[in-house]
N, CA, C and O of each residue as an XYZ file, in Angstrom:
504
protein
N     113.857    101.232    175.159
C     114.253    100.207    174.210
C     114.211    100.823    172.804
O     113.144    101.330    172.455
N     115.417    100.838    171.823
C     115.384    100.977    170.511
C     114.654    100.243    169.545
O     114.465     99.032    169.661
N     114.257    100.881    168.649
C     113.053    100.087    167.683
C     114.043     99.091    167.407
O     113.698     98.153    168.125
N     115.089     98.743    166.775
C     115.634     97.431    166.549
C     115.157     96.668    167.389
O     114.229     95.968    166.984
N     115.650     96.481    169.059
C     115.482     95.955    169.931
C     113.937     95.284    170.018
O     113.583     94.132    170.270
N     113.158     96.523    169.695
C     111.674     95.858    169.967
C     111.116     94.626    168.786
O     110.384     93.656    168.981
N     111.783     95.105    167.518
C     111.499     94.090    166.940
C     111.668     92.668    167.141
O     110.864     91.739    167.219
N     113.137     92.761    167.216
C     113.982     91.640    167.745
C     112.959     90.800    168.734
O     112.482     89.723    168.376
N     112.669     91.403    170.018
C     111.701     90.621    170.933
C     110.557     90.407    170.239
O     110.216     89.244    170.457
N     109.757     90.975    169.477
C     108.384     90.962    168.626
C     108.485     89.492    167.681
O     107.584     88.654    167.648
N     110.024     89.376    166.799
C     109.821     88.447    166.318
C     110.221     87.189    166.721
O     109.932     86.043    166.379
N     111.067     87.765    167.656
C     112.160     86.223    168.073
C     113.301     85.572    167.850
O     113.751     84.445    168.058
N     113.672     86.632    167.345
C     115.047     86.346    166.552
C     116.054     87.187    167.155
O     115.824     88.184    167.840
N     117.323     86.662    166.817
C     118.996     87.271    167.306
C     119.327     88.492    166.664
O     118.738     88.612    165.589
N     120.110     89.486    166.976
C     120.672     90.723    166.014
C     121.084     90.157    164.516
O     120.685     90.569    163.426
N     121.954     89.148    164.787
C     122.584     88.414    163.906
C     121.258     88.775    163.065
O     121.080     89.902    162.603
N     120.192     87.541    162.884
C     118.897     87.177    162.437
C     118.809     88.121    161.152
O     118.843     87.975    159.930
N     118.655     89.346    162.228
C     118.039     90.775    161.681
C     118.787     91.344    160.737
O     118.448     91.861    159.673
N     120.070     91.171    161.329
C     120.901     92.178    160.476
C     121.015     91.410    159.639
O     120.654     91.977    158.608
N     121.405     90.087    159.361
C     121.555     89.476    157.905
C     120.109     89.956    156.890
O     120.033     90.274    155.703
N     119.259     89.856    157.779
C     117.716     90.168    156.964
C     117.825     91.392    156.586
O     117.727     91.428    155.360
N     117.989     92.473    157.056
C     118.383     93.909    157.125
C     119.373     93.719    155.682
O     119.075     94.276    154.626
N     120.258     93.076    155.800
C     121.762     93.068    154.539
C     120.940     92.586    153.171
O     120.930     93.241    152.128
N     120.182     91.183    153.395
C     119.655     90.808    151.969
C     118.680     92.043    151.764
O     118.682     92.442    150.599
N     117.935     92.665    152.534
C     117.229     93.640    151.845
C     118.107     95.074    151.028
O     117.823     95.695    150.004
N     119.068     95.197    151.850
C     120.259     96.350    151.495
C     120.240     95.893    149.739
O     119.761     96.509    148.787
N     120.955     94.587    149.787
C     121.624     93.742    148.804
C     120.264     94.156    147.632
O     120.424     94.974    146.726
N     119.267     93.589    147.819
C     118.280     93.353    146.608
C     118.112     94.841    146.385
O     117.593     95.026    145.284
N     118.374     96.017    147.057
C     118.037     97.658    146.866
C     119.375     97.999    145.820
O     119.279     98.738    144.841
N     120.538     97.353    146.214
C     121.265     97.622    145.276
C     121.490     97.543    144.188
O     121.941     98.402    143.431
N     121.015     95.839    143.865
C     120.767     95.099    142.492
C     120.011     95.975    141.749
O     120.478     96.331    140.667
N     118.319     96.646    142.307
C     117.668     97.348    141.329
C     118.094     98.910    141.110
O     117.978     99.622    140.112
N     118.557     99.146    142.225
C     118.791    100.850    141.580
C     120.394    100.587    141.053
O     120.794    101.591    140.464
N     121.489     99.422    141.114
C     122.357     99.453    140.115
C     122.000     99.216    138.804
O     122.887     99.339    137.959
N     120.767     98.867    138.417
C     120.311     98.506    137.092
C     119.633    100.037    136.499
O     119.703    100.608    135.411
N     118.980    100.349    137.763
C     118.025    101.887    137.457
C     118.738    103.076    137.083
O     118.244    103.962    136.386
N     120.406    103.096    137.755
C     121.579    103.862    137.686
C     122.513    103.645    136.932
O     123.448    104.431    136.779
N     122.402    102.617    136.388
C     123.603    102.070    134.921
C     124.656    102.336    136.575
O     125.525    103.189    136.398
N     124.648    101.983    137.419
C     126.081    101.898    138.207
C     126.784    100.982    139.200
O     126.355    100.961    140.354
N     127.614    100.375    138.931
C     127.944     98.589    138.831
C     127.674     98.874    140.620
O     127.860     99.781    141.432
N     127.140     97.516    140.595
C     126.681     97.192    141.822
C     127.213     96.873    143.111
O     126.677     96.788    144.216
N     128.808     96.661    142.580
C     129.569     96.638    143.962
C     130.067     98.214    144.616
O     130.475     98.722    145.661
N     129.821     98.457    143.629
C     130.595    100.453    144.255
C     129.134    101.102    144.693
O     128.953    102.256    145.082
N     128.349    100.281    144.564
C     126.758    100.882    145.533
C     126.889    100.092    146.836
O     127.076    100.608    147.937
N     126.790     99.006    146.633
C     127.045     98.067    147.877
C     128.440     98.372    149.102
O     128.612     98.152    150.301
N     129.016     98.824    148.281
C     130.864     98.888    148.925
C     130.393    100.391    149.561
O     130.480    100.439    150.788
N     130.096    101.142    149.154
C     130.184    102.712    149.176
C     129.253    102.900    150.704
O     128.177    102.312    150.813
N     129.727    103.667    151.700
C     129.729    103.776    152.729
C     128.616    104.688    152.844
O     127.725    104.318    153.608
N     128.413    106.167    152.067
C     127.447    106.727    152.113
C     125.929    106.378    151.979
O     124.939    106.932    152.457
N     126.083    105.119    151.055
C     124.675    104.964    150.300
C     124.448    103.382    151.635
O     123.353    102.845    151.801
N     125.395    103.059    152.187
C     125.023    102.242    153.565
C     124.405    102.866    154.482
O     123.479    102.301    155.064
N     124.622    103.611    154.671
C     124.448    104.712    156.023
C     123.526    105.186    155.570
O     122.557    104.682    156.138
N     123.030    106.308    154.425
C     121.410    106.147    153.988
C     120.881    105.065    154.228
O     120.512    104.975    155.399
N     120.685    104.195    153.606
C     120.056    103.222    153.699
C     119.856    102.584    155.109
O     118.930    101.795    155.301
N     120.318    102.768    155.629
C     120.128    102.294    157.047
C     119.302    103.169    157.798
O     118.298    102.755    158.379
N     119.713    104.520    157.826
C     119.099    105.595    158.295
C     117.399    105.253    157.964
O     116.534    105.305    158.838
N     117.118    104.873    156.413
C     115.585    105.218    155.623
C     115.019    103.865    156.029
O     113.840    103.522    155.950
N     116.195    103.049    156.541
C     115.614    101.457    156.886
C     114.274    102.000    158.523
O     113.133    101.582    158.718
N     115.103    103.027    159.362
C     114.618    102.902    160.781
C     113.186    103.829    160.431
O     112.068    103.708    160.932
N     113.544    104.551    159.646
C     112.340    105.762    159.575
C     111.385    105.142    158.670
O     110.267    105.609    158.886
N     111.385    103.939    157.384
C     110.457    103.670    156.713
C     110.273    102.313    156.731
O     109.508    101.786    155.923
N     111.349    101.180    158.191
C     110.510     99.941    157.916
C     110.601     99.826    159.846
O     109.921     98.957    160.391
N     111.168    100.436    160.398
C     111.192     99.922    161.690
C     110.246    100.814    162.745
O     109.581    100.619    163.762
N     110.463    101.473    162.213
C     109.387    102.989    163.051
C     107.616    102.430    162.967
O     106.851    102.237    163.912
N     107.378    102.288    161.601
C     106.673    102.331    160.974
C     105.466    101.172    161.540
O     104.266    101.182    161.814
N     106.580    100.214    161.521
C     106.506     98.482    162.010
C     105.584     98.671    163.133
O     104.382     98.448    163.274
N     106.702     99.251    164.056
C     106.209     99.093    165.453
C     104.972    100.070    165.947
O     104.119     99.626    166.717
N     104.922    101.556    165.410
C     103.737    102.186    165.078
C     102.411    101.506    165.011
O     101.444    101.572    165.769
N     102.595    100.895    164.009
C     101.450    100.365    163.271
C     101.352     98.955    163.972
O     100.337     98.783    164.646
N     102.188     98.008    163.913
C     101.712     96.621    164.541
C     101.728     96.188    166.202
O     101.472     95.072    166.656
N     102.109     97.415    166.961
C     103.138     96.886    168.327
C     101.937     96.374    169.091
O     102.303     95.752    170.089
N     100.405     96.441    168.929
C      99.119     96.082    170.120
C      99.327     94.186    168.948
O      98.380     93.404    169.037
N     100.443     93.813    168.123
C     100.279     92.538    167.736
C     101.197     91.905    168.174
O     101.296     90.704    167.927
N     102.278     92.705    169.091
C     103.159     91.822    169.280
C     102.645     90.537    170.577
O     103.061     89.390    170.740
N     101.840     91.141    171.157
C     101.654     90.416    172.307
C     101.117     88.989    171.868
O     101.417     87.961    172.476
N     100.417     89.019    170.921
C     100.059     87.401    170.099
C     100.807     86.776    169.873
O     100.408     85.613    169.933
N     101.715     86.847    169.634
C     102.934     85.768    169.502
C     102.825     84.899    168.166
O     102.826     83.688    167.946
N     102.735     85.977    167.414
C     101.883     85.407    165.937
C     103.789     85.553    165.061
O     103.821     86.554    164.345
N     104.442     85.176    165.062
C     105.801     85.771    164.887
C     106.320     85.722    163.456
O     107.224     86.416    162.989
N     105.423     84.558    162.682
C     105.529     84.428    161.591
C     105.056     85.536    160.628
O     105.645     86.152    159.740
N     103.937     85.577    161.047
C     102.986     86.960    160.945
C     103.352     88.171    160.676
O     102.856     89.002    159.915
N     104.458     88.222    161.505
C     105.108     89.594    162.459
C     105.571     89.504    160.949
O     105.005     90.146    160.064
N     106.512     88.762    160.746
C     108.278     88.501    159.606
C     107.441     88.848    158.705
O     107.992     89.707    158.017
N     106.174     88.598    158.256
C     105.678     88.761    156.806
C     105.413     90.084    156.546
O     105.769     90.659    155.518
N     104.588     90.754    157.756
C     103.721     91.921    158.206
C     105.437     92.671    157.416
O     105.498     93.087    156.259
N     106.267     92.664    158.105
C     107.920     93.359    158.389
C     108.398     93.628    156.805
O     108.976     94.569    156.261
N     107.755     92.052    156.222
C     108.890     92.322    154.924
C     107.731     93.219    153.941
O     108.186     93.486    152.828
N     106.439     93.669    154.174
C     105.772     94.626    153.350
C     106.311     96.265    153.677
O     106.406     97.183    152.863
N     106.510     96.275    154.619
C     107.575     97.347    154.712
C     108.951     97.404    153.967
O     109.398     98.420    153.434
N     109.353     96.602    153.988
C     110.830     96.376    153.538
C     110.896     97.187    151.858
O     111.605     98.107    151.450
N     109.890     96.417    151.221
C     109.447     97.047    149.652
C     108.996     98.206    149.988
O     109.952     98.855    149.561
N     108.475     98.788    150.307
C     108.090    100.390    150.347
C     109.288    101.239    150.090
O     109.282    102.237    149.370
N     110.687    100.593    150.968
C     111.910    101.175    150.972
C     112.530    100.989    149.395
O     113.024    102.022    148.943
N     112.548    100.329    148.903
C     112.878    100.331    147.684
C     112.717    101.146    146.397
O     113.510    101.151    145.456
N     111.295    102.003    146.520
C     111.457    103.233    145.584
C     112.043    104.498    146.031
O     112.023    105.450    145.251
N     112.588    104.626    147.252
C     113.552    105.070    147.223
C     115.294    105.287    147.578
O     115.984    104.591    148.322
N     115.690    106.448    146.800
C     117.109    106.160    147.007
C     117.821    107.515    146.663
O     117.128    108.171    145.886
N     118.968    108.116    146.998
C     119.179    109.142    147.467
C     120.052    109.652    145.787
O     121.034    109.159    145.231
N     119.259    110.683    145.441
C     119.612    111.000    144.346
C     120.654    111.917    144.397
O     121.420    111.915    143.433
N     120.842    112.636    145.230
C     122.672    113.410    145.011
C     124.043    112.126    144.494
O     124.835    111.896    143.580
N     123.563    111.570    145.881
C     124.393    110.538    146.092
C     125.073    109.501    144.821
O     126.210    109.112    144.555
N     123.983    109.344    144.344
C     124.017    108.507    143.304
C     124.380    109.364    141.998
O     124.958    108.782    141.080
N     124.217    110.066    141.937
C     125.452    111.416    140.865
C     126.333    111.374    141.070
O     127.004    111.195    140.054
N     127.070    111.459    142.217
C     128.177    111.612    142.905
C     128.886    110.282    142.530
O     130.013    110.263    142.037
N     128.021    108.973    142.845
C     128.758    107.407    142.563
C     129.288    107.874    140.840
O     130.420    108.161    140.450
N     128.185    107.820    140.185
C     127.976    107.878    139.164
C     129.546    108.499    138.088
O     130.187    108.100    137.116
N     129.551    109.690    139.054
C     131.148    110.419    138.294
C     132.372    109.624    138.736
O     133.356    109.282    138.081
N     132.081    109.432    139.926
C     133.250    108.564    140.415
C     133.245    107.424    139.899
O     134.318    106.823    139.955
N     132.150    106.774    139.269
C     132.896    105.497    138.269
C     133.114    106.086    137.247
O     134.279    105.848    136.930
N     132.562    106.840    136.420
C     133.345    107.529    135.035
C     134.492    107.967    135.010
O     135.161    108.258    134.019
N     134.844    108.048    136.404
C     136.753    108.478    136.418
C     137.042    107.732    136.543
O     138.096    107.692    135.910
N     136.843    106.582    137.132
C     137.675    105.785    137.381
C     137.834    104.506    135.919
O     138.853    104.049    135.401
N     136.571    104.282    135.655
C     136.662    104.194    133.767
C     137.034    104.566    133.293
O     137.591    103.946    132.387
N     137.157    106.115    133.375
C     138.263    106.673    132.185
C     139.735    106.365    132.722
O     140.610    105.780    132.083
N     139.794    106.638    133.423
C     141.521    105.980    134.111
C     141.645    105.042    133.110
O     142.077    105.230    131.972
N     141.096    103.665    133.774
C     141.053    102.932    133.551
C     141.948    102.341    131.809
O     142.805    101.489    131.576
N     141.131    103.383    130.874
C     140.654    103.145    129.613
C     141.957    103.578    129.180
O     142.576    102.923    128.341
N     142.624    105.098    129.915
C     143.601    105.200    129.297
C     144.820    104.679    129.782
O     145.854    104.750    129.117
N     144.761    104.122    130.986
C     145.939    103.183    131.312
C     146.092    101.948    130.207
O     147.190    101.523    129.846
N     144.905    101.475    129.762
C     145.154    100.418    128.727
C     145.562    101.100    127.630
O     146.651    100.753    127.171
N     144.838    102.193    126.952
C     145.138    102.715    125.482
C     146.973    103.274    125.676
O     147.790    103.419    124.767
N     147.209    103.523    127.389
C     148.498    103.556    127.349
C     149.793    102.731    127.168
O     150.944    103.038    126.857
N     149.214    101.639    127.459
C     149.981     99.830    127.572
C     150.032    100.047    125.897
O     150.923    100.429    125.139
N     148.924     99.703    125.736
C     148.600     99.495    124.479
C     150.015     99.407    123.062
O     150.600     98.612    122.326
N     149.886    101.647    123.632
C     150.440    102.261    123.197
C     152.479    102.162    122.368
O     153.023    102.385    121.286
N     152.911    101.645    123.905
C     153.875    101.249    124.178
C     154.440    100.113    123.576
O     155.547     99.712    123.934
């Protein structure tokens, strides 16, 4: 059984459940390191690489971790417990975030701003 999977039975909930829970945590990682990165928050969110990290650092620093550490609790059926226990992991993931990557966003919105800037100063122009 995959650590997703085990959770899933641990807490009681559907993939659906998870993965939306899984997304608002994505979501709130983006909000702060788009603020930490001056880099607008939908081209972090949209951007495929920094998903796929993030997902990757999700299994190794909230799901691994989870089940490591809590799995002699699943049998209690404490489930509420479980969700709370789950989301102190969740913040741990949040100081980090993949710093190439985010250079990389970073130029690619400055081009695309500068485009941008001179397509207008070109209208403008005209």
């Amino acid at each position: 059984m995959n650590t997703t999977n085990e959770i899933l039975q641990a807490l009681g909930i559907s993939y659906w459940q998870y993965d939306h829970y899984r997304e608002q945590c994505f979501y709130r990682w983006c909000i702060e390191h788009s603020y930490k990165s001056f880099i607008d928050i939908r081209q972090l969110y949209q951007h495929d690489g920094v998903r796929n990290w993030y997902l990757d650092t999700w299994v190794f620093y909230v799901e691994k971790p989870f089940i490591r550490e809590n799995k002699d609790f699943f049998v209690l059926n404490e489930k509420q417990h479980l969700v709370e226990i789950l989301t102190l992991y969740t913040y741990k993931l949040e100081r980090f975030y993949p710093q190439t990557l985010l250079k990389i966003i970073k130029k690619e919105n400055h081009a695309v701003l500068n485009n941008r800037r001179s397509k207008r100063e070109d209208n403008f122009l005209k």
